[in-house]
N, C-alpha and C positions, 0 to 999 in steps of 0.2 A: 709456306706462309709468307706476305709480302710483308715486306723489312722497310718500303720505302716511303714517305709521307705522301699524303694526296693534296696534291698543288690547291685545288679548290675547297680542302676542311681548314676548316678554323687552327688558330695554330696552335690552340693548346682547352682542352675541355677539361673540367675537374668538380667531381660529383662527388658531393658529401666526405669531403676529406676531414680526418679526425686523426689528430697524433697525440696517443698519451705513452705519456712516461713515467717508471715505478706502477704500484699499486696501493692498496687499500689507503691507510692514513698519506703516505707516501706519494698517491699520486698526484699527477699535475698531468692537465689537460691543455696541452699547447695551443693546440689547431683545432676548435669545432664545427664539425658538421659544414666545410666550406665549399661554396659551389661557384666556379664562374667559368667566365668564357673570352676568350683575347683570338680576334678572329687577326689573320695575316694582316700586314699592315698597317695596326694597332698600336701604340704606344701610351703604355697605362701606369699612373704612379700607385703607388702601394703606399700608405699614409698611414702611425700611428706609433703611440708613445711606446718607450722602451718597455721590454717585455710581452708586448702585444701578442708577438708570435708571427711573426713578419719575415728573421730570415728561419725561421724553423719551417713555415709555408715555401718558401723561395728555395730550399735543401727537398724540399718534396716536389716540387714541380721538376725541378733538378734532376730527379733521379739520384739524387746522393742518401737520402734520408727515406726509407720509405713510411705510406701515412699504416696506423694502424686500422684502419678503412676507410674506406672508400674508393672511389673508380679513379682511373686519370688517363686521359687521350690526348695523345701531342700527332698535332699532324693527322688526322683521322687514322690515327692509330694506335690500339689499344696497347700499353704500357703496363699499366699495374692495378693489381684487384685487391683493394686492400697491401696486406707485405708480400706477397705472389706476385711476382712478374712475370710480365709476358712474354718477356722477349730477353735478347741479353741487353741489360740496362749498361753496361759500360762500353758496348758498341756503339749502341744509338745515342748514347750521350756525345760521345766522342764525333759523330760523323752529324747529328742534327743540333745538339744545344751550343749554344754561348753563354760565357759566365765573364762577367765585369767585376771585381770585387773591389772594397772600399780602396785599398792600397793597390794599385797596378800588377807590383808579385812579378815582376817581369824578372826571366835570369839574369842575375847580374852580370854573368862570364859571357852573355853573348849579346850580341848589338842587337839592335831595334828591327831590322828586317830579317835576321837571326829567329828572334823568339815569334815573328809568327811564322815561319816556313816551319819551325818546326813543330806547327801544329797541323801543319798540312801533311810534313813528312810520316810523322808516326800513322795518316789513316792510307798512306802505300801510295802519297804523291810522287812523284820522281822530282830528286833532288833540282834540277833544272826549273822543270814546272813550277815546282813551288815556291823558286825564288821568284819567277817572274809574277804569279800571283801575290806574294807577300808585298812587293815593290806595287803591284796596282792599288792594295787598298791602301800602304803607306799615302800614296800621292792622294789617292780618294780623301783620306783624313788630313791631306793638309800638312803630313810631316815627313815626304819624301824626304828633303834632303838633310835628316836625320837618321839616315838607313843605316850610318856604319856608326853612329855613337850608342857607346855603351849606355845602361840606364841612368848610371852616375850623372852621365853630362846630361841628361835630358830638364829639364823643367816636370814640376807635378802636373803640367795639363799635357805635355807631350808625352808622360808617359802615359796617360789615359787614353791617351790616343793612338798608342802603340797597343796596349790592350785590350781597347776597343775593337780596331785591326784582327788582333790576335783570336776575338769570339767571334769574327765576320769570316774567318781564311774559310770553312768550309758550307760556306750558304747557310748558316744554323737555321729552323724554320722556329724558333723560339731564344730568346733572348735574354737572359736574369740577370738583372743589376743590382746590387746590393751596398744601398750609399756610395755610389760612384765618385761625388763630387765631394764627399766630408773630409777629405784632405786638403781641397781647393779652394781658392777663393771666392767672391760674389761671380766675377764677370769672370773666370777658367768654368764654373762650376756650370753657369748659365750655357757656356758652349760645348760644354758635353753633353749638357739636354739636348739641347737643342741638337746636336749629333747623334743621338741616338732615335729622335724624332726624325729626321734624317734619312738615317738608316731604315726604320719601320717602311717610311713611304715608300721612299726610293727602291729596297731593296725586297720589299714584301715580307718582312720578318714582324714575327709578334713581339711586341717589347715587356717587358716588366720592370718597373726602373722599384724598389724601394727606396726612398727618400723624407728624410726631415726637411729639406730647403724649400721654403713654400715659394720661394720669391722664384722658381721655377716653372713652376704648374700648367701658368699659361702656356705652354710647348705641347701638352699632353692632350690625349683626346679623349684619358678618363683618368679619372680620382676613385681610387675605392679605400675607403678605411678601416684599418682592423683594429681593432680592441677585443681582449681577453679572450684570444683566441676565436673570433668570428672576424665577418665580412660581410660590407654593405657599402651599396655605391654612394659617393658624398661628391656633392655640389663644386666643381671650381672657384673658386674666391676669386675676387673681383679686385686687383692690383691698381686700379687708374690712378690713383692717389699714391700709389711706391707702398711696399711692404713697411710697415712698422710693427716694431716688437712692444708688445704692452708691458709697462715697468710699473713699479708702485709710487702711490702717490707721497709728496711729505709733505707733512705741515710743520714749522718748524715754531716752537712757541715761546723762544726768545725774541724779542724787540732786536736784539744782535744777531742773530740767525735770518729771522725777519726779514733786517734791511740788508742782508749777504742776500737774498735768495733774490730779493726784487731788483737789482743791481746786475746778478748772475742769475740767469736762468737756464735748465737745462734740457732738450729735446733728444730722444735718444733715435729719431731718426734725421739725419742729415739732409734727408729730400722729402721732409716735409714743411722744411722754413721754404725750401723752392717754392714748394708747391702751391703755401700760402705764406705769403709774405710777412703775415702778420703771428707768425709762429715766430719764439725766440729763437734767435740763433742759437745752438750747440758751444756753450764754452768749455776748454778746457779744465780738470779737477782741481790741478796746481792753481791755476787765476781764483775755483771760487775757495779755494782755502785761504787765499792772503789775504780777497775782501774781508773772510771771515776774520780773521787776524787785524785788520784797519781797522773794523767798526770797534773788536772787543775792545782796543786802544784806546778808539773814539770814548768807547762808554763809560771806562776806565779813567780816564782825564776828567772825562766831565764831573765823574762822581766826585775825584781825590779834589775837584776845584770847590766842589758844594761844601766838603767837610771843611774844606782850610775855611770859608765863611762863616761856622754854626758855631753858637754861644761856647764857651771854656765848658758852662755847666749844664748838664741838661737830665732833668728828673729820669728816674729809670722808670719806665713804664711799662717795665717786666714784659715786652715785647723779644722775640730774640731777631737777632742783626746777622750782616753778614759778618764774618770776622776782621778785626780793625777799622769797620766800618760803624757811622756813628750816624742818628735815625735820620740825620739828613738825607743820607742815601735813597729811602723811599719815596722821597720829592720828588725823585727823579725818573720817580714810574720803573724803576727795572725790574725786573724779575729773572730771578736763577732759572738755570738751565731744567727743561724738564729732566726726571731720571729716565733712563729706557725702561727701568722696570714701572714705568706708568703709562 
């Protein structure tokens, strides 16, 4: 039987995959009925909210998890029929996938050119060989002369990039990422996409990245989205204008909250005042709480200056006041605070 992938098949086929878990009242249907195709290099995000079923697909493509049916072909070649495998799945794991996972995972007792050689060593490299491979992709990614520090001294994008290395030591013809970048920040996070976009071209490997960071996408050469366990390809969004995250709106219905908010205003994306000039800047929380505190001052003086003015006697007109406050107060147009529970 040939064990070896075919250069010219897609890098990974997967026909009607379905993963359920428990039974009767008990079950739960991870993965439905999902079909796709990531031809060689490809680099495809996998997009959708917690629990979707996202890395329980990404465990099955894996080879870690098998589906409870359906087909799956990596490399034009058949893998598993349903939970029947076709081959031995912890060889071919080991000598064609790559796996990236959220946190790097690297050993800590051994340095950066260490833990990929010995990914090479366990599939019967010679210790020699596969230092000099480990040192080729170190430099490939940019962090050769990090070979001898341990993962302590590394940075979180160097170490992504020492475990990126580490899924590339043996050509993988398939690639899983599983939130790569959600330890990293905007721009680390940005350059692992785009290195593993990279890699796809460059190296002819099919990628799978799953990812929440939209402000990524653009690197990619497909978006598919999963929810409640399916899949269907979904449209690239269009960044010209900088990602922004949508926040709720307030209305604040004090005259004192009021003049805080117009005074202070808040945009919760920083590159969108670039973009249009006419967007408020971003103030900090502390600045608009002390306006809040100046105006209530403000309001506060004004009223206590109205009552020192207003007659000794004044009929009770069975109205109710604010407390120690006397009806001159309402001259003043103020109005309490609304309660949240309105």
């Amino acid at each position: 039987m040939n064990t070896e992938p075919n250069p010219s098949a897609p890098a990974v086929e997967a026909a009607g995959l379905t993963k359920i878990y428990g039974s009767g009242v008990t079950e739960v249907v991870a993965v439905r009925e999902v079909s796709l195709r990531v031809e060689r290099g490809e680099v495809v995000a996998l997009l959708g909210p917690s629990g979707a079923g996202k890395s329980t697909l990404l465990t099955i493509l894996g080879l870690i998890n098998p589906p409870t049916t359906g087909r799956l072909v990596i490399g034009g070649l058949p893998v598993l029929e349903g939970e029947r495998p076709l081959t031995n799945l912890a060889a071919f794991r080991r000598q064609h996938l790559g796996f990236v996972f959220q946190k790097a995972n690297l050993i800590g007792f051994l340095n950066a050119v260490q833990n990929v050689q010995i990914a090479l060593e366990i599939n019967d490299v010679p210790p020699r060989a596969a230092r000099c491979r480990a040192m080729e992709l170190l430099d490939y990614l940019g962090v050769a002369e990090c070979a001898d520090h341990l993962p302590d001294a590394l940075s979180g994008g160097q170490q992504q990039r020492v475990a990126v290395a580490r899924a590339l030591a043996n050509e993988p013809k398939l690639i899983l990422a599983d939130e790569p970048t959600a330890a990293l920040d905007g721009a680390r996070g940005l350059q692992v996409m785009e290195l593993f976009a990279r890699v796809a071209h460059e190296r002819g490997a099919g990628v799978i990245v799953v990812t929440h960071d939209h402000r990524a996408l653009e690197v990619f050469d497909r978006v598919l989205q999963m929810e409640d366990g399916r899949v269907w390809p979904a449209e690239k969004p269009s960044f010209s204008d900088g990602y922004t995250r949508p926040v709720a709106s307030c209305r604040p219905q004090s005259p004192v909250v009021t003049s805080a908010f117009r005074t202070f205003r808040i945009s919760d994306s920083p590159g969108r005042a670039a973009a249009n000039p006419q967007t408020p800047v971003r103030q900090p929380l502390p600045a608009l709480f002390s306006e809040l505190a100046r105006q209530l001052r403000k309001h506060l003086l004004h009223a206590s200056r109205v009552r020192q003015h207003e007659p000794e006697s004044e009929p009770n007109t069975g109205e109710p006041t604010l407390p120690g406050a006397g009806p001159g107060c309402r001259e003043t147009e103020l109005t309490p605070l609304q309660s949240t529970a309105e």
